[in-house]
N, C-alpha and C positions, 0 to 999 in steps of 0.2 A: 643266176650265178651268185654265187654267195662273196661277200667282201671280204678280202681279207684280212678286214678287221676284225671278225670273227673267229677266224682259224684259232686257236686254243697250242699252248703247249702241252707235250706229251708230258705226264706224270711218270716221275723218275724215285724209282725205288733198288736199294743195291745194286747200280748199274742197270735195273730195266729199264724199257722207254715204252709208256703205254699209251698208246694214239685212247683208249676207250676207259674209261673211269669206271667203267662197273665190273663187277666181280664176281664170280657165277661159282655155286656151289654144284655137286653133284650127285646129294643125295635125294633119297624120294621120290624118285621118279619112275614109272611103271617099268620102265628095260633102259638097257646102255641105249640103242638105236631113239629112245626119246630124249635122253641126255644130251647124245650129241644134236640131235635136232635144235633144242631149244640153246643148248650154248652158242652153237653158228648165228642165230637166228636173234640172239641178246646183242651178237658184236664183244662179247667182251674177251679178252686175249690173255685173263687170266684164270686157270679155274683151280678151287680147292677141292682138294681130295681128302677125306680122311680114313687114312693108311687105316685104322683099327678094325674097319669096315670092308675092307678091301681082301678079298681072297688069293694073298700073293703067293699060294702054292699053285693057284689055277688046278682046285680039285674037279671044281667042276667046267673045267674049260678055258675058254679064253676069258679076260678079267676086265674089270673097266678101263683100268690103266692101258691093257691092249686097244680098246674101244676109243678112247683118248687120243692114241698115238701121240706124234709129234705136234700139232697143230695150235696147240696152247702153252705159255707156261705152265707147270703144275705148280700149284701152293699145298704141298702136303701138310696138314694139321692134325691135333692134337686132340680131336671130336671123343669125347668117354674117357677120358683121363683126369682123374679126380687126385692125383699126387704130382708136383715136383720131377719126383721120379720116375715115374709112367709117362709123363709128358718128356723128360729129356730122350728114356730111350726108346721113345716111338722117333725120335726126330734123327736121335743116331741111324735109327734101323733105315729112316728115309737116305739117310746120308751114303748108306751101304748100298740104296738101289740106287743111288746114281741122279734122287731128283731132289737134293738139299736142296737145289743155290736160294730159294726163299721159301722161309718155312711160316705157317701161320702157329701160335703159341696161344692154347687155353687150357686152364684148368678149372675143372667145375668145385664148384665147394659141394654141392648136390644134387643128386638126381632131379628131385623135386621141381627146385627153381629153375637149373642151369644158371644159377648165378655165378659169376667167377670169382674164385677164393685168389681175391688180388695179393695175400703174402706168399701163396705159393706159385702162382705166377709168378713174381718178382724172384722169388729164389731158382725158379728154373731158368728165367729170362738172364741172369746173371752166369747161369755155368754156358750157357749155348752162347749166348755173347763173347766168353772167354774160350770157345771152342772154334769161334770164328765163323757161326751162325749168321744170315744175317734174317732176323728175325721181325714180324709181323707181329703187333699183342692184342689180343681181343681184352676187353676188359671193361671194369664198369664206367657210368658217364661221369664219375668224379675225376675234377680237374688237376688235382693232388696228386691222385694216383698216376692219373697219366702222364703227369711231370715227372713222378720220378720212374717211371719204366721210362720217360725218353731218358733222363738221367742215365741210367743203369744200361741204355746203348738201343733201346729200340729203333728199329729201322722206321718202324710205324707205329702207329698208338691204332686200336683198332675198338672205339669204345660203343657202346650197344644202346640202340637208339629206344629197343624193349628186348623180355626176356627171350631167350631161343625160340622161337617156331610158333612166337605170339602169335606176330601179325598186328601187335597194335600201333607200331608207327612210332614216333616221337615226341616219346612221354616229356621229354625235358630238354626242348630247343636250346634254353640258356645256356644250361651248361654241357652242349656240345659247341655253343658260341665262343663259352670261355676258354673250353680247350683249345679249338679253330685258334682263338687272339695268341695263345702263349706258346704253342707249338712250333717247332725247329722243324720235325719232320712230317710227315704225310700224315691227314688222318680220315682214317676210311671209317664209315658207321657201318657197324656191322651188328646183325640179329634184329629181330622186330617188324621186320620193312614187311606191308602185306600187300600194297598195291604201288602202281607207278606213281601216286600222288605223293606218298609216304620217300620214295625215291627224289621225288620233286624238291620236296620239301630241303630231307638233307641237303641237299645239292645248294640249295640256295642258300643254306645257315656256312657256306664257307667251305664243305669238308673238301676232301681231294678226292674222292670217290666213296662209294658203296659197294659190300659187301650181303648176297642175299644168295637165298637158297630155297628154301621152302617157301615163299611167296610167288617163284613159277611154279616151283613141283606141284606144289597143291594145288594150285590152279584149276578150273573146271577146263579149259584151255590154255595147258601150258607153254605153248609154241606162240599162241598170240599174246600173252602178257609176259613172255621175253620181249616181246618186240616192242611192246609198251612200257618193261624197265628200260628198254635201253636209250627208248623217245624221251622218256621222262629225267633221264639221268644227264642229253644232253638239254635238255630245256631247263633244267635248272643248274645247271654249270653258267649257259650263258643270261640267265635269268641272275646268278649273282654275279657275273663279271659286268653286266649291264650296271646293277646300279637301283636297287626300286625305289619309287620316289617316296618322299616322307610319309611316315603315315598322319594324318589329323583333320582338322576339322571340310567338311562340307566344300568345294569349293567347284564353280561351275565351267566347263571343259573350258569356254571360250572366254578369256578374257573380257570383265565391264570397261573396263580403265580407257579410256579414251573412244567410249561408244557416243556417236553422235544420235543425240535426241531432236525430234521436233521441237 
């Protein structure tokens, strides 16, 4: 039986309450019918969509969002929106179908990188803010900048642990530490993550959860390394509310100090 000293509070963003800290994207993946597999199977209770990608004529049939249903949040996002303005009215157009209430917010500067052009971020973050948005921001791991998108009203800072659909994990712990220490609201790593250790890792530098996507899809077995983000997500949640003990020099498990010698 587990103590309930461990039980954990729910992560609270624009009025949600999320019993699960991971966050499940839904591209990449060979069919809907593996999607929802690996979402049920990750535990996480919020998953991003991005609308741009999404066949909301249903030309050819039923559409992910059908596949989806009711069973998750949706975080519709702003995925191949390289302006401001591409990024505000994909979010209206989300607001029209009815799955605003939290929206994820990126704008890429490049195909290239998928780096985030953080001034045109901040300018679109600023009109959905004033439109009563309550907004998610993917962005880069500077401390600065993630100060002032909370400034500017972000719900979340959502800064990127490596480039989109790396996979290399957490190039720059420090300063997702630094944002972690100065942060008012939630902040989720998002982009990078390629295995559950990389998962681990965030978790334990402070953040309030993770965001990942193509680190199941690609998967060689995507259904089993859902199940191993989601293991890894809660072992280092409770791996930093634990406490690790210092790091430094050499020292032997069992105490010398009071060892009786012949």
């Amino acid at each position: 039986m587990v103590s309930d000293s461990f039980v954990d509070s729910p992560l609270e963003i624009g009025g949600h309450r999320f019993s699960s800290r991971l966050f499940v994207g839904t591209g990449k993946y060979a069919s809907n019918e593996e999607t929802v597999e690996a979402l049920e199977t990750s535990g996480t209770e919020c998953v991003t969509v991005a609308l741009r990608r999404v066949d909301l004529g249903r030309a050819d049939g039923a559409n992910l969002l059908d596949a989806l249903g009711d069973r998750w949040t949706l975080l519709p996002n702003t995925a191949g929106c390289f302006s401001a303005d591409d990024a505000v009215r994909t979010l209206r157009l989300a607001r029209e179908l009815g799955i605003a209430d939290l929206v994820k917010l990126e704008v890429l500067a490049d195909p290239v990188t998928l780096l985030p052009d953080t001034a045109a971020t901040l300018d679109a973050l600023e009109v959905l803010v004033a439109e009563d948005f309550t907004v998610l921001v993917y962005t880069n791991d500077d401390p600065v900048v993630a100060r002032k998108l909370e400034e500017a009203g972000a719900a979340a800072v959502m800064p990127l642990g490596s480039a989109i659909g790396s996979g290399l994990g957490i190039l720059n712990p420090i300063n997702i530490e630094l944002i972690v220490a100065q942060a008012g609201v939630p902040v989720i790593v998002d982009a990078g993550v390629g295995t559950a250790s990389d998962v681990a890792v965030a978790m334990e530098l402070g953040v309030d959860g993770v965001l990942l996507n193509t680190g199941i899809a690609k998967a060689a077995d995507p259904i089993r390394m859902a199940a191993a983000m989601r293991d890894a997500c809660i072992a280092g949640r409770n791996a930093y509310l634990a406490g690790r003990m210092p790091k430094g020099k050499p020292s032997p498990s069992s105490p010398v100090e009071g060892v009786i010698t012949a």
